[in-house]
TIRO-2110 file (N, C-alpha, C; in Angstrom, 1 decimal):
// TIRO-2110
0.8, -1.2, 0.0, N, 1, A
0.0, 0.0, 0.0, CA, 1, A
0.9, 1.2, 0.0, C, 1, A
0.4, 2.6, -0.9, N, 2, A
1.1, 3.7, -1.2, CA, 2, A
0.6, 4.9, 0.0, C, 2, A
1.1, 5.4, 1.0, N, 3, A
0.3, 6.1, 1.4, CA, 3, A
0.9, 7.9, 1.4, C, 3, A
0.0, 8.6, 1.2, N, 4, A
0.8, 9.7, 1.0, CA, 4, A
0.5, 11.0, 2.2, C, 4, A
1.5, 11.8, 2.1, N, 5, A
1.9, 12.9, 3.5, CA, 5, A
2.4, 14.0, 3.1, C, 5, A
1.6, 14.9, 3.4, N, 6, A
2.0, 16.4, 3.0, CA, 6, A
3.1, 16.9, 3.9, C, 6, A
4.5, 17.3, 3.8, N, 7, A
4.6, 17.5, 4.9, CA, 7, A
5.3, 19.2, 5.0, C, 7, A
5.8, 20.5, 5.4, N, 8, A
6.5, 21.7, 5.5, CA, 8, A
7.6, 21.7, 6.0, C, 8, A
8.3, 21.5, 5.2, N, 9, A
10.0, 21.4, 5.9, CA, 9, A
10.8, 22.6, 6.0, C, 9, A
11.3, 23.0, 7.2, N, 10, A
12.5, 23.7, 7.2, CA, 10, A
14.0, 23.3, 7.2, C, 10, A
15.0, 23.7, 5.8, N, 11, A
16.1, 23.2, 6.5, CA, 11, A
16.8, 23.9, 7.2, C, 11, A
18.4, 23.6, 7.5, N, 12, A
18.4, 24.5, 8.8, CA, 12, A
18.3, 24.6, 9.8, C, 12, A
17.1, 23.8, 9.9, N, 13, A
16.5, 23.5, 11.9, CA, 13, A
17.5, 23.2, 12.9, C, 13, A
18.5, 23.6, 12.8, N, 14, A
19.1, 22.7, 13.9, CA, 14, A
18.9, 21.1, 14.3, C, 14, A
18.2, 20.7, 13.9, N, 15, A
18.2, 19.3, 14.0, CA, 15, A
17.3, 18.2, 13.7, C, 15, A
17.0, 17.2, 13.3, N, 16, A
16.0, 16.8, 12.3, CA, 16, A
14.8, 16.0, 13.3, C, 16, A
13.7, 16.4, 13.0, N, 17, A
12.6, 16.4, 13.8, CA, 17, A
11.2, 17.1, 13.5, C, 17, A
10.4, 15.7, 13.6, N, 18, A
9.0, 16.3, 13.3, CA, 18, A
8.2, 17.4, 14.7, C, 18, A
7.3, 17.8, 14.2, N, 19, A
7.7, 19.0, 15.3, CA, 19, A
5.9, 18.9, 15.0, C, 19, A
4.9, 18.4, 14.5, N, 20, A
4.0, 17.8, 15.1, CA, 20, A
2.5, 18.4, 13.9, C, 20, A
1.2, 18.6, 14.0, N, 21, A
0.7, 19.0, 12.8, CA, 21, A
0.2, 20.3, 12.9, C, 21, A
-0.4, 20.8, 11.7, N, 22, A
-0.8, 22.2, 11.5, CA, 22, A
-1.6, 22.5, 10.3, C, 22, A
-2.6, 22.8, 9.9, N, 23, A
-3.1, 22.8, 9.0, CA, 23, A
-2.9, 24.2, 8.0, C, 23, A
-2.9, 24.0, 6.4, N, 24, A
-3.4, 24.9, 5.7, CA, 24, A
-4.1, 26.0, 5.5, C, 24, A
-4.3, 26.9, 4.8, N, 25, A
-5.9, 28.2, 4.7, CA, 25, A
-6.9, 27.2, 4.2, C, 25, A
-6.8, 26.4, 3.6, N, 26, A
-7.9, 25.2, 3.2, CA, 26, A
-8.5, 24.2, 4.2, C, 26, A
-7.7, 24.7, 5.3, N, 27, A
-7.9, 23.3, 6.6, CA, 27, A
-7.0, 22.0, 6.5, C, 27, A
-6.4, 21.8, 5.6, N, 28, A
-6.1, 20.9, 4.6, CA, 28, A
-4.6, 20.1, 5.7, C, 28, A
-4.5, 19.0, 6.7, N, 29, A
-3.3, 18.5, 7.4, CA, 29, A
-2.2, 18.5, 7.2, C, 29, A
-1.4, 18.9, 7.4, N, 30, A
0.1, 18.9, 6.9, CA, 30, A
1.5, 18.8, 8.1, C, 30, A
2.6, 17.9, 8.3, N, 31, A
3.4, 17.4, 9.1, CA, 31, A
4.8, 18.6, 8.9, C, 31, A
4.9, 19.1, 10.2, N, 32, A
5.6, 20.1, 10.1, CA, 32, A
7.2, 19.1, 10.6, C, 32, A
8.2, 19.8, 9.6, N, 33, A
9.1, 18.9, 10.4, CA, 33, A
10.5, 19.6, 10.1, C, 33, A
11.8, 19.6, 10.5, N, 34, A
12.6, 20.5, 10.2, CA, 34, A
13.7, 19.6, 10.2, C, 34, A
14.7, 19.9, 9.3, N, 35, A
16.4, 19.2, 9.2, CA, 35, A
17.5, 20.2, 9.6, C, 35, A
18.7, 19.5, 10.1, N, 36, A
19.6, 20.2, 9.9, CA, 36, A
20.3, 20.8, 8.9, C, 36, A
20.0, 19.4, 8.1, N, 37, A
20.7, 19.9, 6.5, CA, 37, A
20.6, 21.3, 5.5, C, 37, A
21.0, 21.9, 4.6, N, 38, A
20.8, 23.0, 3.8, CA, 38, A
20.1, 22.9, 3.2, C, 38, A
19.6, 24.1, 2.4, N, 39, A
18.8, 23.0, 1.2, CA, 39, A
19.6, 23.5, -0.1, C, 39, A
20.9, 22.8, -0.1, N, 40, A
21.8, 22.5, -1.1, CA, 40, A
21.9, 21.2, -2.0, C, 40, A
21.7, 21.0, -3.0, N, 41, A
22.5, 20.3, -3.8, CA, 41, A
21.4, 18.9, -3.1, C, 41, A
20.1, 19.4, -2.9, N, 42, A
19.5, 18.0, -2.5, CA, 42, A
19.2, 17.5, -0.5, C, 42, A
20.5, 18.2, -0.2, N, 43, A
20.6, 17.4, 0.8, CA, 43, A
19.5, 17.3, 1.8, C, 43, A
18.5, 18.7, 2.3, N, 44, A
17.6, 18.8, 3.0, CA, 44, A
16.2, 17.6, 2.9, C, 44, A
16.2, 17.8, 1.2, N, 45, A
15.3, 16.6, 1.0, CA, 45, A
15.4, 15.1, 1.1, C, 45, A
17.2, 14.8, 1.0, N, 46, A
17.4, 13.6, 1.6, CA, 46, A
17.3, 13.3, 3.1, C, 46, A
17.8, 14.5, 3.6, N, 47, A
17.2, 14.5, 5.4, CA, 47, A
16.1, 14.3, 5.4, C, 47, A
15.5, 14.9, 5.0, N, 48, A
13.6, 14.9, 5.1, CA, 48, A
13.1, 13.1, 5.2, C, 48, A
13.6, 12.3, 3.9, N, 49, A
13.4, 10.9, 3.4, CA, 49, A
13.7, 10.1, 4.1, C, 49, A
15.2, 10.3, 5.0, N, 50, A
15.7, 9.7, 5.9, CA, 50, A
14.8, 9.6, 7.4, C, 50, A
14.5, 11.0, 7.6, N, 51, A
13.6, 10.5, 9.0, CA, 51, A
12.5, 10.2, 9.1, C, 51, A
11.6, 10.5, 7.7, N, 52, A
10.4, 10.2, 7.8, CA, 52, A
10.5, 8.6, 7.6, C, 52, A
11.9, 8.1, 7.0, N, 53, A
11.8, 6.7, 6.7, CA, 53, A
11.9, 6.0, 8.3, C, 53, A
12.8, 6.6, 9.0, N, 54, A
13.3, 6.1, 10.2, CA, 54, A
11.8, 6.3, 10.9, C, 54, A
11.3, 7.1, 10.9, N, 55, A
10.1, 7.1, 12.1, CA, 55, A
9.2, 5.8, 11.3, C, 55, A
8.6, 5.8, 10.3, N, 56, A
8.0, 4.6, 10.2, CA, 56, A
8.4, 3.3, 10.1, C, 56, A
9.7, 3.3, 9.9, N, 57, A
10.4, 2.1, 9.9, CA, 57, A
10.3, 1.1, 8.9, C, 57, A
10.9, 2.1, 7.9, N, 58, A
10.8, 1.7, 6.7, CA, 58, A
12.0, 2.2, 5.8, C, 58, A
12.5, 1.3, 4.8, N, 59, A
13.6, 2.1, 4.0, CA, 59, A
13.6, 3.3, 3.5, C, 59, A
14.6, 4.3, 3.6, N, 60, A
14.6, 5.2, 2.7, CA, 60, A
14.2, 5.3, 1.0, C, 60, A
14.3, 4.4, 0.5, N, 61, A
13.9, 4.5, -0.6, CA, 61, A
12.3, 3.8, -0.8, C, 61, A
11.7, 3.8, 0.2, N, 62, A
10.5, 3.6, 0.3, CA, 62, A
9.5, 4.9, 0.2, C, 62, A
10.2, 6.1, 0.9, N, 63, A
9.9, 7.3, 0.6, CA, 63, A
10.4, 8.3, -0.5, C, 63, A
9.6, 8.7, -1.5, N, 64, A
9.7, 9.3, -2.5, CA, 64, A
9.1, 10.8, -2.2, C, 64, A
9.9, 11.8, -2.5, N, 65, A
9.2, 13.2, -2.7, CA, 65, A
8.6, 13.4, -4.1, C, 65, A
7.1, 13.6, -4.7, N, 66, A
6.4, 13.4, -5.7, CA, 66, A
6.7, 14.8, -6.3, C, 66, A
6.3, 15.8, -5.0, N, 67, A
5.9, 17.3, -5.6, CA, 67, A
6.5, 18.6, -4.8, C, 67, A
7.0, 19.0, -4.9, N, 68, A
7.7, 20.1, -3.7, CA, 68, A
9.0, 20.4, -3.6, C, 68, A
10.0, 19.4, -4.1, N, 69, A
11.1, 19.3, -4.2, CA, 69, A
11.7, 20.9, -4.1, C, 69, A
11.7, 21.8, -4.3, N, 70, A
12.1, 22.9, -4.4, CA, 70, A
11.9, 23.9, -3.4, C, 70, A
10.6, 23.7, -3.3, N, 71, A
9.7, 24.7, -2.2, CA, 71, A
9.7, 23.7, -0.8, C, 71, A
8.9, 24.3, 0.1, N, 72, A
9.3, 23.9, 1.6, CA, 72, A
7.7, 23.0, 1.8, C, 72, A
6.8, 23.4, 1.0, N, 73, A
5.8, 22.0, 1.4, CA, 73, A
5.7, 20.9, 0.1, C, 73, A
6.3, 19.6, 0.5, N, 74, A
6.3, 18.9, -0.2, CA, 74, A
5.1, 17.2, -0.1, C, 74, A
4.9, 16.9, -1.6, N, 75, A
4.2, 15.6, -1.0, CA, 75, A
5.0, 14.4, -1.4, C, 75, A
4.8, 14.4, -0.1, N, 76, A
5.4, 12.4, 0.0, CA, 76, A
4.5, 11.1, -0.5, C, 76, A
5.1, 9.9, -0.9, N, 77, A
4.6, 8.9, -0.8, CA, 77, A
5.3, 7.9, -0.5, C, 77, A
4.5, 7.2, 0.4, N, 78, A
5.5, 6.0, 1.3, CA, 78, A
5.4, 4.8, 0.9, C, 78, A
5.7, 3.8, 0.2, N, 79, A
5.5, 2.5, 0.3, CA, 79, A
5.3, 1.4, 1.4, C, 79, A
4.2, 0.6, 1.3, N, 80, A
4.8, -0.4, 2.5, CA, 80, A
3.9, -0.4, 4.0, C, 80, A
3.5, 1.3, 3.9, N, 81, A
2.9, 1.4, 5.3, CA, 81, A
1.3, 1.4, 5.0, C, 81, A
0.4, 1.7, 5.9, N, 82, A
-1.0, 1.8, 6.3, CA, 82, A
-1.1, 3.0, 7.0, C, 82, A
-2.3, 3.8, 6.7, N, 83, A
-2.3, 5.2, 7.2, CA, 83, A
-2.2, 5.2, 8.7, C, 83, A
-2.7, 3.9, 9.5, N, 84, A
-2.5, 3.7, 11.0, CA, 84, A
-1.1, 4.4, 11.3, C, 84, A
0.0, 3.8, 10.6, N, 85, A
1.4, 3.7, 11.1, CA, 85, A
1.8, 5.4, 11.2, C, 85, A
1.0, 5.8, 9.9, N, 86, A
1.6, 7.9, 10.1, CA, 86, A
1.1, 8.2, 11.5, C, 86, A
0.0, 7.6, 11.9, N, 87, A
-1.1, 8.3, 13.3, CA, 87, A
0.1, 7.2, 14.5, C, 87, A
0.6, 6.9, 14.4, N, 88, A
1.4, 5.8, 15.3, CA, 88, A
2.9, 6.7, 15.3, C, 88, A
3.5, 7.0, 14.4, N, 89, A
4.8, 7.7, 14.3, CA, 89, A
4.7, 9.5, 14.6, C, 89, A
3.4, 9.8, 14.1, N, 90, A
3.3, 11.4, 13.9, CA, 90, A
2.2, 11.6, 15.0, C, 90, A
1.5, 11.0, 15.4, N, 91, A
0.2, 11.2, 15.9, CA, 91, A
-0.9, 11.5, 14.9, C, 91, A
-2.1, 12.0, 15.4, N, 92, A
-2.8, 12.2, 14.3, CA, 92, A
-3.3, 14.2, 14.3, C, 92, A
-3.9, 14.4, 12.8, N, 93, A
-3.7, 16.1, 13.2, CA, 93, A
-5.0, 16.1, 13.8, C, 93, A
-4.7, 17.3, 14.3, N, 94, A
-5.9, 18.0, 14.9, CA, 94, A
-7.2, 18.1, 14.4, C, 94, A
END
């Protein structure tokens, strides 16, 4: 199963970590989360891949960034998981 995650990244954060939900002007859920990484040459969005992989416990290459890649809210798709596991790893939003 493919399941997908909006999420708003900062890189830069001092340190890599979901930092919990918040919604859009649409109401619309989204996973706030921040890296240490830059956002040079890629690396912030491989941070990003990395812990979202690590929290679900799942490979990195299980997570794919579809749409966002450039800008700071991006959509994910995860392989492998069930929407339970994001409410298990992230909690659920508000």
């Amino acid at each position: 199963m493919t399941v997908r995650l909006v999420v708003r990244l900062t890189p830069r954060g001092g340190r890599d970590a979901a930092d919990g939900w918040a919604r859009d002007a649409a109401g619309l859920p989204y996973l706030k989360a921040r890296v240490a990484a830059p956002p040079v040459d890629g690396a912030a969005n491989d941070a990003l891949r990395r812990l979202v992989a690590k929290a679900l416990r799942v490979g990195a290459g299980a997570v794919r960034i579809v749409s966002g890649d450039q800008g700071r809210l991006k959509h994910l798709e995860i392989d492998g998981i069930k929407p339970a596991d994001l409410d298990r790893a992230f909690g659920r939003p508000d």
